[in-house]
C-alpha positions as a Python dict, from the first residue, in 0.01 Angstrom:
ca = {
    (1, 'X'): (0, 0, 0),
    (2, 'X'): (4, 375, -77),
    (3, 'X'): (-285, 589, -43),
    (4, 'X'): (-438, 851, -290),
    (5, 'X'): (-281, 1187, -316),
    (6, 'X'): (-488, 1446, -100),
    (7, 'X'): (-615, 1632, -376),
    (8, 'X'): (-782, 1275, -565),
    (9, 'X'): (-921, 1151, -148),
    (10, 'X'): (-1289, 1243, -100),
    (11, 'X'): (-1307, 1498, 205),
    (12, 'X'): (-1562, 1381, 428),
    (13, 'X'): (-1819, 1600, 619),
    (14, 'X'): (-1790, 1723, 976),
    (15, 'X'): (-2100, 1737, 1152),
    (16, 'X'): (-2055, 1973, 1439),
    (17, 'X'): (-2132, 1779, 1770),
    (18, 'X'): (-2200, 2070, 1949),
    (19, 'X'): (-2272, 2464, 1895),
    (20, 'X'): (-2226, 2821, 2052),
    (21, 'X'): (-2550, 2922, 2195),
    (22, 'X'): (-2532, 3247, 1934),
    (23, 'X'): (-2513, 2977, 1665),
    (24, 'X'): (-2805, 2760, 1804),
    (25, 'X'): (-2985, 3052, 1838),
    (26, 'X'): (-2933, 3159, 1436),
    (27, 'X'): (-2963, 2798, 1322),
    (28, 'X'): (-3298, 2698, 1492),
    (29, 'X'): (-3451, 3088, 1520),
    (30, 'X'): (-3494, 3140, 1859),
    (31, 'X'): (-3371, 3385, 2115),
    (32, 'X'): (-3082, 3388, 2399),
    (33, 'X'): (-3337, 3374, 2669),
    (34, 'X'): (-3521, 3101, 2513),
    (35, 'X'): (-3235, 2876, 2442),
    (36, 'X'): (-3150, 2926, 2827),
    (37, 'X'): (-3493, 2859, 2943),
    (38, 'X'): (-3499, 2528, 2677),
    (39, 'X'): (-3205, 2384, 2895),
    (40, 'X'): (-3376, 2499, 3233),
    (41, 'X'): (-3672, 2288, 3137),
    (42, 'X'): (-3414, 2004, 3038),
    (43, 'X'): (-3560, 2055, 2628),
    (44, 'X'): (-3165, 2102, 2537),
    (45, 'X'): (-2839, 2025, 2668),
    (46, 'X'): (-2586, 2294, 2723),
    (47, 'X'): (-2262, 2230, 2865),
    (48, 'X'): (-2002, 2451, 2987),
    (49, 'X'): (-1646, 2411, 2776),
    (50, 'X'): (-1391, 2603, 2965),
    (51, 'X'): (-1426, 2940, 3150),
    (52, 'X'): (-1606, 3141, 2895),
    (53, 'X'): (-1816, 2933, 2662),
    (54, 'X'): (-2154, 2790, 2657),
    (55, 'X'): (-2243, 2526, 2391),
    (56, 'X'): (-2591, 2335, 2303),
    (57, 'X'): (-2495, 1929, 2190),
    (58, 'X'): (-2624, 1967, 1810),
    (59, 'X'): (-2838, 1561, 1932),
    (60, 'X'): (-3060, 1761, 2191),
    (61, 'X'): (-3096, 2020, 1947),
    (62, 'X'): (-3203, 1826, 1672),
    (63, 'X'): (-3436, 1635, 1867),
    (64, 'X'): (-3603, 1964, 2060),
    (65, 'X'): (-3632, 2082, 1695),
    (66, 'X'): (-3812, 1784, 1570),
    (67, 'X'): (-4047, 1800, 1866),
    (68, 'X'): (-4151, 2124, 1783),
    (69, 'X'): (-4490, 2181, 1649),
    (70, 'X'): (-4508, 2300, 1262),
    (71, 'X'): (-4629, 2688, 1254),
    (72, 'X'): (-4808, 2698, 931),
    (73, 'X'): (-4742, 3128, 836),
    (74, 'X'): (-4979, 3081, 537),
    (75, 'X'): (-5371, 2911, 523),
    (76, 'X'): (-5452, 2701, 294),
    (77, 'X'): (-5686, 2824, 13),
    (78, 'X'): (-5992, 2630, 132),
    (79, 'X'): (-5956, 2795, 472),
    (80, 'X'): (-5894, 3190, 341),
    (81, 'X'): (-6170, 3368, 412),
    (82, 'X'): (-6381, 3400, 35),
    (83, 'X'): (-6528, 3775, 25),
    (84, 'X'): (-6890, 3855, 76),
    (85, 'X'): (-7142, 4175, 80),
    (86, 'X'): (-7014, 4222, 451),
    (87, 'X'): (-6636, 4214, 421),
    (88, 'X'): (-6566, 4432, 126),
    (89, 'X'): (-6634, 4197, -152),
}
């Protein structure tokens, strides 16, 4: 039995089992010294791959970001302050 040619297969997706720290940081918005101090409190794991890199397993991150606490940038309407006499309104 043959198999398809390479250009008919279906390429499967590579999720990345682990990141740089510089790409953890971009992906999940936080800074160098916080991802450091995330692994010193045992929130993420970092491991050491060679003599020169540092990289965060993309598990602990996912799970550190889905403990984090929603920041909500916008209130609702019901909670915006309506204008009055006092404030300008």
């Amino acid at each position: 039995m043959t198999s398809p040619p390479p250009e008919t297969r279906e390429r499967k997706r590579v999720e990345p089992v682990a990141r740089r720290v510089a790409d953890f940081c971009a992906a999940y918005g936080v800074g160098r010294t916080t991802a450091y101090k995330l692994a010193a409190e045992g929130k993420i794991v970092m491991l050491r791959m060679g003599a020169r890199h540092t990289v965060v397993t993309e598990d602990s991150a996912q799970r550190w970001s889905r403990s984090r606490t929603p920041v909500h940038t916008h209130a609702a309407p019901s909670e915006r302050r309506q204008p009055t006499a006092n404030n300008g309104g």
